[in-house]
N, C-alpha and C positions, 0 to 999 in steps of 0.2 A: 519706513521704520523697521518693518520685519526682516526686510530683506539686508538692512541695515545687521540688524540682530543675529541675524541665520550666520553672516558672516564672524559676529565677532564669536560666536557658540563655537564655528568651526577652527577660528585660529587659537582657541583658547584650550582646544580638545588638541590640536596642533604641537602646540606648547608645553599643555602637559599630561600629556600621555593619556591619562588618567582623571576624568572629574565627575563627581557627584551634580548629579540635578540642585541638589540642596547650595552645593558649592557656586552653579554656573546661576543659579536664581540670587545668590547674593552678590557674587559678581555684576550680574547688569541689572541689577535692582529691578525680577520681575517674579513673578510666580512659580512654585515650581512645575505647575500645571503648565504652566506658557512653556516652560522651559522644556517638559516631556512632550508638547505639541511641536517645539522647534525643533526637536531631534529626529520626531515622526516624520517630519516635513523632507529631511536632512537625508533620510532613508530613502524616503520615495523618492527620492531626485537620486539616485544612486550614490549618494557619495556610501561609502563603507565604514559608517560605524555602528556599531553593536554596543548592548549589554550585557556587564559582568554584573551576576546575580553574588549575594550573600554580604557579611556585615564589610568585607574589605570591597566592593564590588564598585560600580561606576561604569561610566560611560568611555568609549574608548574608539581609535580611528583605528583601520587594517594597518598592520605595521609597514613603514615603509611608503606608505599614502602622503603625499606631500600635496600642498595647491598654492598658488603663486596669491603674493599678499596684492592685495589691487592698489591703483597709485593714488596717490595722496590726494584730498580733494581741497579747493581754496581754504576751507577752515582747519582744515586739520595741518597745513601748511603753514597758515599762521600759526597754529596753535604750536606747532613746530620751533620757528622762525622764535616766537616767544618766546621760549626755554631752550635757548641755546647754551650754550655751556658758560658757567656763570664764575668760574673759579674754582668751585667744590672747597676753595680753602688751602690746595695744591696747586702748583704750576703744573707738575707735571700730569694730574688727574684733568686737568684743564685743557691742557694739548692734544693727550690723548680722543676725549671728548671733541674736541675741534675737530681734528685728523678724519674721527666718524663721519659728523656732520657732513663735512667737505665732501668724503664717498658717499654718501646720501643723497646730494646735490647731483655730487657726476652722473649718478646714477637718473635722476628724473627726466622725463619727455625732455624736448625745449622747450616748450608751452610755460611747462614749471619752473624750470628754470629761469627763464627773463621772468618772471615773476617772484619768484624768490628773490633776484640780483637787485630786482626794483626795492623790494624792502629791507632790502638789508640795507640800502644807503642809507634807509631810513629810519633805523633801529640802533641804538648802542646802549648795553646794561654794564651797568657801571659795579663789579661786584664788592671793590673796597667799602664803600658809606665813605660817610665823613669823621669815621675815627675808626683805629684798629683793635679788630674784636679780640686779639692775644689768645686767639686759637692756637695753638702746638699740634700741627697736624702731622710731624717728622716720622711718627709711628703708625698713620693709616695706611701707607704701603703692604706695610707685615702684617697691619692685622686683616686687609684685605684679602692677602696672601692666604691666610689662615683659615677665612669667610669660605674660597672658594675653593677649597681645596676639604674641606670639612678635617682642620685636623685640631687637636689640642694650641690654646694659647698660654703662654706663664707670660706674668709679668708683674713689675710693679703699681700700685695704683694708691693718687694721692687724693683720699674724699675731700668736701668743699673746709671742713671743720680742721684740715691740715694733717689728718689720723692716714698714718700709711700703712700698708699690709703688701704682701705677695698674693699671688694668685694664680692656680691654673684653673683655668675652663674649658668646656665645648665654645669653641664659637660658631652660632648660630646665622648671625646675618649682623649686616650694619643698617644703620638708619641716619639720614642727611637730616637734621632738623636747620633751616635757616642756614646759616655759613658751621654749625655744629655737626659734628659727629658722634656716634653712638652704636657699641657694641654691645648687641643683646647675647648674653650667653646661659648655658647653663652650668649652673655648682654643685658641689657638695651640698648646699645649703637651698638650692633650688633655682629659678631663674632670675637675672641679674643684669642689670642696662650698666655699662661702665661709658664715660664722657672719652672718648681717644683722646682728649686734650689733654689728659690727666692720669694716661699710661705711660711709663719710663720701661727701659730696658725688655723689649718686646721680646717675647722668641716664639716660632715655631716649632713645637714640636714633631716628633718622627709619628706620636700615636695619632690615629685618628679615633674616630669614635661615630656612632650609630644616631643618625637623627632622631627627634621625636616624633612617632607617629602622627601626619595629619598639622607638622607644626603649622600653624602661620604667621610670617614673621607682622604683614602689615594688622591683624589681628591679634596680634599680642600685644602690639606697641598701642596699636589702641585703647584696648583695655588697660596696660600699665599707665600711660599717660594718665589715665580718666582717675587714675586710683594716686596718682601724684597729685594732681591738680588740689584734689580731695583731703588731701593731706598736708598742704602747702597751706593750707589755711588755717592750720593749726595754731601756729604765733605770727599773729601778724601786730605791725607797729608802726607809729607812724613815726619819721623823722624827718630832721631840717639839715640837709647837707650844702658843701660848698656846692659848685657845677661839676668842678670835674670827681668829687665823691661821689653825686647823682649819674657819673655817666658810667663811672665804673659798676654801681649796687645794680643799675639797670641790665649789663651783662650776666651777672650773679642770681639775680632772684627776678622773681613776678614782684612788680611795682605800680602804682596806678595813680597819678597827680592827684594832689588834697586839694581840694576847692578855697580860693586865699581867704575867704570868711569862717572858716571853720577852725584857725590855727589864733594865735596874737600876732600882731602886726611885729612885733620886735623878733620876733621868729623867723619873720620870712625874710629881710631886711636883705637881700646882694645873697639869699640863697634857694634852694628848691624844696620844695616839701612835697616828703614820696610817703604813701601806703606801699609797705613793704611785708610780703607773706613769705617767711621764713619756714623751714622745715620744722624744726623744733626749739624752743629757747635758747639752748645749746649753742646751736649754729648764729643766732642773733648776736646772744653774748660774742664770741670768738669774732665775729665778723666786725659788730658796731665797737667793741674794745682797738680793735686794729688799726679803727681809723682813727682814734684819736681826734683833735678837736676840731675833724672835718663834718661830725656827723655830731649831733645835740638830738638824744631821745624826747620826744614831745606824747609819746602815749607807748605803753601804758604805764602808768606810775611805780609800779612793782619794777621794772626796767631800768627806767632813768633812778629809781633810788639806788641800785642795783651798781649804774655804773658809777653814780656820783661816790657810793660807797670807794668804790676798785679807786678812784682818782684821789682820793683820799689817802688808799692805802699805799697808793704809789709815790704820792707826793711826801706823807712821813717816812716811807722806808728813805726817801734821797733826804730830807733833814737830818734826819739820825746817821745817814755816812758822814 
């Protein structure tokens, strides 16, 4: 397990240049006591890393020090083999991925290799499902572009509520949720996750601009997520849709099946009944209006009066034409 440990300290110092104790203890989830004994360790055996003292300071390898990463071992080959490249949602982010894999393979012992060849007959992930998620992924090229290159993005972007704006940002990093994508950036107005499904007319710009000190991108997303989730729960409702309104709301929001004794039998009758947690009322209205009489509000009563109001008022404005 140490010797396990000492290695990933080392590739990780490898990688990036520059890491804090505090940083390499959160990484392999250990102490940062264990973490300054694994550096000790790391010392005495000669490899060549040192301490930068002071508040920007860290742990650091001699420049130019490189060490061969060791070969993959049965599980980690699986583990491999598992997450092979699944689609990203791109053909062409898909091929690419492939293309790697394939020189990874060429690259292993033989040992590994007839091993690997043995389960791949044995493996196939399937990344469409059984209905299309209408991801528009035509603009993660450029914004990828933009990712790696640290430069300004403008573009257009259409929130879930149908409100459109312009935009320039920093872009920061991207993030794969499920067959989704997502670009963390920062604004004018502070930091900001945009859906790339729901960015039009991308461009990159000539300026770039200056990271945030210390960002992180898998730590940011985590605490944003946490502070979504947190806040998705603000109007939730319950409704009775067709199937295929239930398969669409399921791409759009957090949904959770209503147990069939908690609704009226005449409710449920050739339909689904979702717990659905909306961002705000807002976006309920705008979304459950849209469907029209695919979707019949059954909680909360403030809602369903709400819309039966709006069907009212839609039905006399078309009498009075």
């Amino acid at each position: 397990m140490k010797a396990d440990r000492l290695m990933s300290v080392l590739l990780l110092l490898q990688a990036r240049g520059q890491v804090t104790e505090r940083e390499l203890a959160e990484q392999l989830e250990v102490s940062q006591r264990t973490i300054h004994r694994d550096l000790e360790s790391l010392s005495a055996a000669r490899i060549p890393v040192s301490a930068m003292r002071g508040s920007q300071g860290g742990w650091q390898l001699e420049k130019g020090w490189r060490t061969h990463v060791p070969g993959l071992d049965e599980s980690e080959l699986n583990a491999l083999l598992m997450a092979q490249p699944r689609g990203l949602g791109n053909p062409r982010l898909a091929a690419a991925a492939q293309s790697a894999l394939n020189k990874l393979m060429a690259a292993m012992p033989e040992p590994l290799k007839v091993q690997a060849a043995h389960l791949r007959q044995r493996l196939h992930v399937d990344p469409t499902g059984w209905r299309d998620t209408g991801e528009d992924l035509s603009m993660l090229s450029t914004v990828q572009d933009a990712v790696a290159r640290d430069r300004r993005l403008t573009f257009d972007y259409t929130k879930p509520d149908g409100e459109q704006s312009s935009r320039t940002v920093d872009a920061l990093g991207l993030v794969s949720k499920g067959l989704n994508w997502y670009l963390v950036a920062r604004t004018t107005n502070g930091m900001r996750t945009f859906r790339v499904s729901r960015m039009k007319r991308v461009t990159v710009l000539a300026v770039g601009f200056e990271r945030p000190a210390r960002f992180d991108l898998v730590e940011h997303w985590q605490s944003s997520t946490a502070e979504l989730d947190r806040k998705r729960a603000n109007y939730r409702v319950i409704v009775s849709l067709t199937e295929d309104a239930a398969r669409r709301v399921q791409t759009w929001c957090v949904t959770k099946p209503v147990s069939a004794g908690t609704v009226a039998p005449k409710a449920q009758a050739g339909r689904v009944v979702l717990q659905v947690d909306f961002d705000n009322e807002k976006e309920a209205k705008f979304i459950i209006l849209g469907m029209g009489s695919a979707v019949r509000v059954l909680e909360p009563e403030s809602l369903l009066h709400w819309v039966e109001a709006e069907a009212r008022e839609v039905a006399g404005g078309a009498n009075r034409d």
